[in-house]
ROLO-199438 format. One record per atom (N, C-alpha, C, CB): x, y, z; residue in one letter. Coordinates in pm, whole numbers, plus 50000, padded with zeros to 5 digits. Glycine has a CB too. Layout:
N
XYZA ...
//
This chain:
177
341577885069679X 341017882669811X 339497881569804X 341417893969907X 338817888969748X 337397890569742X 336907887169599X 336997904969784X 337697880469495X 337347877469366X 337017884069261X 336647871969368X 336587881169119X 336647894669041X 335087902569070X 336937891068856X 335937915969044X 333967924969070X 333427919668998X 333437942169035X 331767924769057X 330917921669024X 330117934168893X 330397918169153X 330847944968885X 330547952768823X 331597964768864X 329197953668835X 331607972168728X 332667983968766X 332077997368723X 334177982068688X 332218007668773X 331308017468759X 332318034768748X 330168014968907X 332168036568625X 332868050868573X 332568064068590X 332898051768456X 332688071568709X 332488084068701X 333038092668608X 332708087868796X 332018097468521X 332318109968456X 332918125268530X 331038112268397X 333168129168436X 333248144368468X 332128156468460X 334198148568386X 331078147768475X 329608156468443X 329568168168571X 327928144068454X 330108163468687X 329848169068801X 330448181568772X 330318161868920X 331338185468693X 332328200468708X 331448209168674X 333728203068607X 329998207668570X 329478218968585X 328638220068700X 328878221968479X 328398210668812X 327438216368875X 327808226869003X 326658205368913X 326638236069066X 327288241569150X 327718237269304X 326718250869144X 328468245569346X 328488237169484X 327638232469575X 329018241869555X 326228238969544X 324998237069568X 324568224169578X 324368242969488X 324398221469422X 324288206969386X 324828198069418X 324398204569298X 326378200169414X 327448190169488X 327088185069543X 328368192269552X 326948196169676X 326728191469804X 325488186769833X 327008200369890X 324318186969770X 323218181569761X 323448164369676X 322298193469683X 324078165569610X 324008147369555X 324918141469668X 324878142769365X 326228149569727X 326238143869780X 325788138269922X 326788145069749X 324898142569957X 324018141470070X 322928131870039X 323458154770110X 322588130169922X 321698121869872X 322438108669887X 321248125569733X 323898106069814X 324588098669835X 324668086369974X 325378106469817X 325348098170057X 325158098870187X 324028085170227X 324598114770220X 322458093670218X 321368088870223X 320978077270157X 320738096870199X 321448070170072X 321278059769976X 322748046870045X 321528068369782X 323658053870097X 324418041170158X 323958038770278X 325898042070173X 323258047470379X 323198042670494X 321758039670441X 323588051370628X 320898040370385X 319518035070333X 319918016170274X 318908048370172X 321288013370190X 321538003970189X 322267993970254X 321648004970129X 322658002270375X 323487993970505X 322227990070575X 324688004470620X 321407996070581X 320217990070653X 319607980770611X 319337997170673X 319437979470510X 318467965570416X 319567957170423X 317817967870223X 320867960270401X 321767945670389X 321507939870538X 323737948170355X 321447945970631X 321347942570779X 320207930870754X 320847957070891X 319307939670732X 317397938370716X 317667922670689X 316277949270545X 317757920970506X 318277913170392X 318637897670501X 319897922670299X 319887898970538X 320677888970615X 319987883170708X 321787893870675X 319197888170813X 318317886370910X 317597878770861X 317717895970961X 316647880770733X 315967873270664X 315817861270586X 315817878070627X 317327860170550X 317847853570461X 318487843470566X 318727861970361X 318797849870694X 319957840970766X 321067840470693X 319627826570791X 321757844670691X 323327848370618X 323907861170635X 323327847670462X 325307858470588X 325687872170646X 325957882970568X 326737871570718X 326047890470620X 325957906470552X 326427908870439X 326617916670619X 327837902270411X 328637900270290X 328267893170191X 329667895870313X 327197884170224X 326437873070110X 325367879670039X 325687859270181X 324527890570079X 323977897870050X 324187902969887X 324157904670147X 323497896969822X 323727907469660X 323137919969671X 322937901269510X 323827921069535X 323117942969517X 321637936769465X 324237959369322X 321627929169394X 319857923569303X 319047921269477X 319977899469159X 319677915769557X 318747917269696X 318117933269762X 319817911069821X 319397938069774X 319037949769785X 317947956769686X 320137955469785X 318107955569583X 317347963969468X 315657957869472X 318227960469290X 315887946769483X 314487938069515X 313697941469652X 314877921669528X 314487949969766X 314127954069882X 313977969769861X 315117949469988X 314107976769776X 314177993969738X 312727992969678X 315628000769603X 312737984269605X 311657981569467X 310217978169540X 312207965669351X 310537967569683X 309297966469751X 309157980969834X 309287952469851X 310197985069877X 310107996170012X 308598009569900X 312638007670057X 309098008669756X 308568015469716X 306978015869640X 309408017769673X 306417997969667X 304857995869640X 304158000469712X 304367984569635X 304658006169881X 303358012469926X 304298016770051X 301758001769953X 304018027970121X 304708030470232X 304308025770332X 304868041070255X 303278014370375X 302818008370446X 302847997870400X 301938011770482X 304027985170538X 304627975670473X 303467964870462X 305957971270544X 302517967270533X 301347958170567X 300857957870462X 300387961270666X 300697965070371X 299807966070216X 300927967670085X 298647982770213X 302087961470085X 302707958369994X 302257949769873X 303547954470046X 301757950269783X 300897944669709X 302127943069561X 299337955269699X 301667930769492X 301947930669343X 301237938069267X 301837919269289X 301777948769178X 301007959469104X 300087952069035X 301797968669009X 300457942368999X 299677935768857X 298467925468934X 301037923968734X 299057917469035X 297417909369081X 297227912969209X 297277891169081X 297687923769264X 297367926069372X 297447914969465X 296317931069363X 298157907169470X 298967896169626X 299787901969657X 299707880869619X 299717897269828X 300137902869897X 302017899269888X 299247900270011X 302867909869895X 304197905269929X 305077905570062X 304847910969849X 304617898170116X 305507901070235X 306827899870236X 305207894170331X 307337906970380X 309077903570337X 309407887170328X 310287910370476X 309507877670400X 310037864570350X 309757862370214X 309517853270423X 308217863670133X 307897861869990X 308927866769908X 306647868369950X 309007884069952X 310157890769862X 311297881269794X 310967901169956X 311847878269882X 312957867269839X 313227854269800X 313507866169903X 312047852769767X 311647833869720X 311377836669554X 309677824769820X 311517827169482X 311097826969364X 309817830069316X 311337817469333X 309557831269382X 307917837269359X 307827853269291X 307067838469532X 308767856769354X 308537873669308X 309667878569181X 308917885269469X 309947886069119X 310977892669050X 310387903668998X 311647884968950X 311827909068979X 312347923668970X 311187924468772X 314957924768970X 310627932968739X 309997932768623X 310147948068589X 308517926568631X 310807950468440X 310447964768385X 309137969668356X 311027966668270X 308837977668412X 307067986368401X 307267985868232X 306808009068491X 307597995468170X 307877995367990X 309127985167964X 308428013467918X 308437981467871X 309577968467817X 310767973667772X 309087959067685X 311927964767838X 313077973167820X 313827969467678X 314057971167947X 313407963667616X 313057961467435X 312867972467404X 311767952867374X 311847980167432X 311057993967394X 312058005467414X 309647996767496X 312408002767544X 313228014667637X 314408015367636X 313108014667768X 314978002467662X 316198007967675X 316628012667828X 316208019167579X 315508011167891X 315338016768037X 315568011468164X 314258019568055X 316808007968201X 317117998068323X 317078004268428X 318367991368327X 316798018468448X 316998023368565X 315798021068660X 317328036668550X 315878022368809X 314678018868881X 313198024868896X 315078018768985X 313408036868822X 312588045468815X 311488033368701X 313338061868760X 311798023068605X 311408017668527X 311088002668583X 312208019968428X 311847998668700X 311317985068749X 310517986468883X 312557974768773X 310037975268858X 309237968869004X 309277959569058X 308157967469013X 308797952069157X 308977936269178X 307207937369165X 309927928769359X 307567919769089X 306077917369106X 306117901269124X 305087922968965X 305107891769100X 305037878769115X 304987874268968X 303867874369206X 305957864369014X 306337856768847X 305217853968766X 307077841168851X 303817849068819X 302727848168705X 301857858468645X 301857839968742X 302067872168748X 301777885168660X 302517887568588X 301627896268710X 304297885768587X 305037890368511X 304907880668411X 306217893268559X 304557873168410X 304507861468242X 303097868568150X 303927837468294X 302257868068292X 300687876568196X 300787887268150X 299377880268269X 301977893568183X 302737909568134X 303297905468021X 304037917368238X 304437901068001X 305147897767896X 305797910967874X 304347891767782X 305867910467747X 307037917067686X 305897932267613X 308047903667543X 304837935367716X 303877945567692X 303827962967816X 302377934867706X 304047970567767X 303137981067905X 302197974267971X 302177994667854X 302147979068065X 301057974668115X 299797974868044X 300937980368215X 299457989668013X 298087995967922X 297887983067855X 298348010767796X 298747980367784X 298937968767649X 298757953367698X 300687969667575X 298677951867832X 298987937767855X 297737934467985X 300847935567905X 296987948368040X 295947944468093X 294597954768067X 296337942368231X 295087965767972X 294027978767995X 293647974267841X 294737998668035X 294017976667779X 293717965467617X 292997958267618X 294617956067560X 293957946767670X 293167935467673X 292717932567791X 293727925267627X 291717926567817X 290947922867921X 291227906768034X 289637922667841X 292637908668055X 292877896368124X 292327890568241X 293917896468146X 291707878768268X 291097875768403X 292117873868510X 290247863168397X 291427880768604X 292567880068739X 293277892568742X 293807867468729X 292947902568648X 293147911768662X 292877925068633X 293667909768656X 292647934568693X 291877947768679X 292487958468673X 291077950368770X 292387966868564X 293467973268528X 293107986268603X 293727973768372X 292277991068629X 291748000168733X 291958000368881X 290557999368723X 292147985268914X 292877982869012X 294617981369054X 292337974169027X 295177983368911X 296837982368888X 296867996868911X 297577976268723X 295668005468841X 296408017168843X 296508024268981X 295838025868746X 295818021869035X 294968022569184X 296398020769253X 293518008269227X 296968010469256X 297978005969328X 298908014269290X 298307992669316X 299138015769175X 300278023169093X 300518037969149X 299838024268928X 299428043369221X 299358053469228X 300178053569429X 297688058069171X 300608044869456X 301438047969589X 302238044569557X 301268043769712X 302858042469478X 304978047469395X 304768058869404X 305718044169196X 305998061669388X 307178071369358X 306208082969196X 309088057869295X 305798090669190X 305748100769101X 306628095568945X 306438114269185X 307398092368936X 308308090268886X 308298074568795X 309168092768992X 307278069068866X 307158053568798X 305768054068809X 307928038968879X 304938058568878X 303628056268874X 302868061368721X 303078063669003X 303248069268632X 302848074868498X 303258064468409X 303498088968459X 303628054368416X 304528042968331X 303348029768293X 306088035768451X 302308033868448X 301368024868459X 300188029468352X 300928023968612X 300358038968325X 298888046068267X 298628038368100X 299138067668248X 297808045868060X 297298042367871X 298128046867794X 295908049267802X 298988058367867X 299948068767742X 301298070967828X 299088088067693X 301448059867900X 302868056867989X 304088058567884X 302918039268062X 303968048867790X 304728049067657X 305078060967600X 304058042967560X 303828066867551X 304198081867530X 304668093167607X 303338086567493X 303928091367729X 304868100767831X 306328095867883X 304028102867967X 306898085367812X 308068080267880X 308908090167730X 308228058367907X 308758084067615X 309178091267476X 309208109167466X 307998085667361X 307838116567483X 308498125667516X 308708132067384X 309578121967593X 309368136467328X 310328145667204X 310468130967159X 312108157467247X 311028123867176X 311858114867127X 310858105967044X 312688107767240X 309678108167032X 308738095366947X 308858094266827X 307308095866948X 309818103766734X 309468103066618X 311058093966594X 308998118866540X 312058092466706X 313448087066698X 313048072166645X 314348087566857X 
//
C-alpha cells in the first residue's frame, strides 16, 4: 500500500538496564521529538505546497538542523559564510545538510555532527574540520572567528566541533584507536 520502507530501525534491549526514571524520561523526550516533528511536517508542506505525506525525513532533518543555527529565526545564518537562510532558501538547492567533522574521520552521522549550510561553503569545506578548512588556512570570504562566533548559538553539543581541537575533543580516549 505505501511501498517498500524507507528505512528500518532495531530496538535493542539496552533499555532493561535503565531505571524507571529514565524510561520515563526518554520516553517523554520521545513524546517531545514526534510532536516537535508533526509540526515541521505541517511547517515543511506549507512551504513546499504539498502534502504532509510527501514530506521526507531529510526535510525534516534539514528543518531541526536550521531550528538549531540560532534561536532567532531572523538571524539564521550559514556557519561557514554567514548568509542568510531563510525558510523558502532552506529547501532549494542552495543549502545542504554538511558533517561539522568529516564523516571519513568520524564515522559520525548523528545530528549532533551535522549542519545545514550553503553548497559553496560546503565545497570550500570539503572533506576538512572546519579548524582545517578555514582557521588553517586563510580562505577569502571567510572568517574563522566569525564561524566560531556563529557556532557558538548551537546546541553545546555541536558547537565544540567548530573549534581548533574539535577533532580532538570529538576522539577523546579514543586518539590513539
Amino acid at each position: 500500500r505505501y511501498g517498500h520502507p524507507s528505512e528500518v530501525i532495531i530496538e535493542m534491549a539496552r533499555n532493561l538496564k535503565q531505571s524507571k526514571k529514565q524510561r520515563d524520561a526518554e520516553q517523554e523526550q520521545q513524546a517531545k521529538n514526534q510532536k516537535r516533528n508533526a509540526r515541521m511536517r505541517t511547517d515543511i508542506a506549507r512551504v513546499l505546497q504539498i502534502s504532509e505525506h510527501q514530506v521526507s525525513r531529510a526535510d525534516i532533518e534539514k528543518m531541526i538542523l536550521w531550528e538549531e543555527l540560532n534561536p532567532d529565526p531572523a538571524d539564521r545564518r550559514c556557519p561557514y559564510s554567514g548568509k542568510q537562510i531563510g525558510l523558502s532558501r532552506l529547501f532549494s538547492d542552495e543549502v545542504e545538510i554538511e558533517h561539522i567533522l568529516p564523516f571519513s574521520q568520524t564515522l559520525d552521522d548523528s545530528l549532533n555532527n551535522k549542519t545545514v549550510a550553503l553548497w559553496p561553503a560546503n565545497r570550500a569545506k570539503g572533506n576538512r574540520t572546519p579548524w582545517d578548512a578555514f582557521g588553517a588556512e586563510n580562505q577569502p570570504g571567510f572568517e574563522y572567528g566569525e564561524i566560531l562566533a556563529r557556532a557558538q548559538k548551537m546546541p553545546a553539543t555541536k558547537r565544540y566541533r567548530f573549534g581548533e581541537d574539535g577533532y580532538q575533543r570529538w576522539l577523546k580516549d579514543d586518539a590513539g584507536f
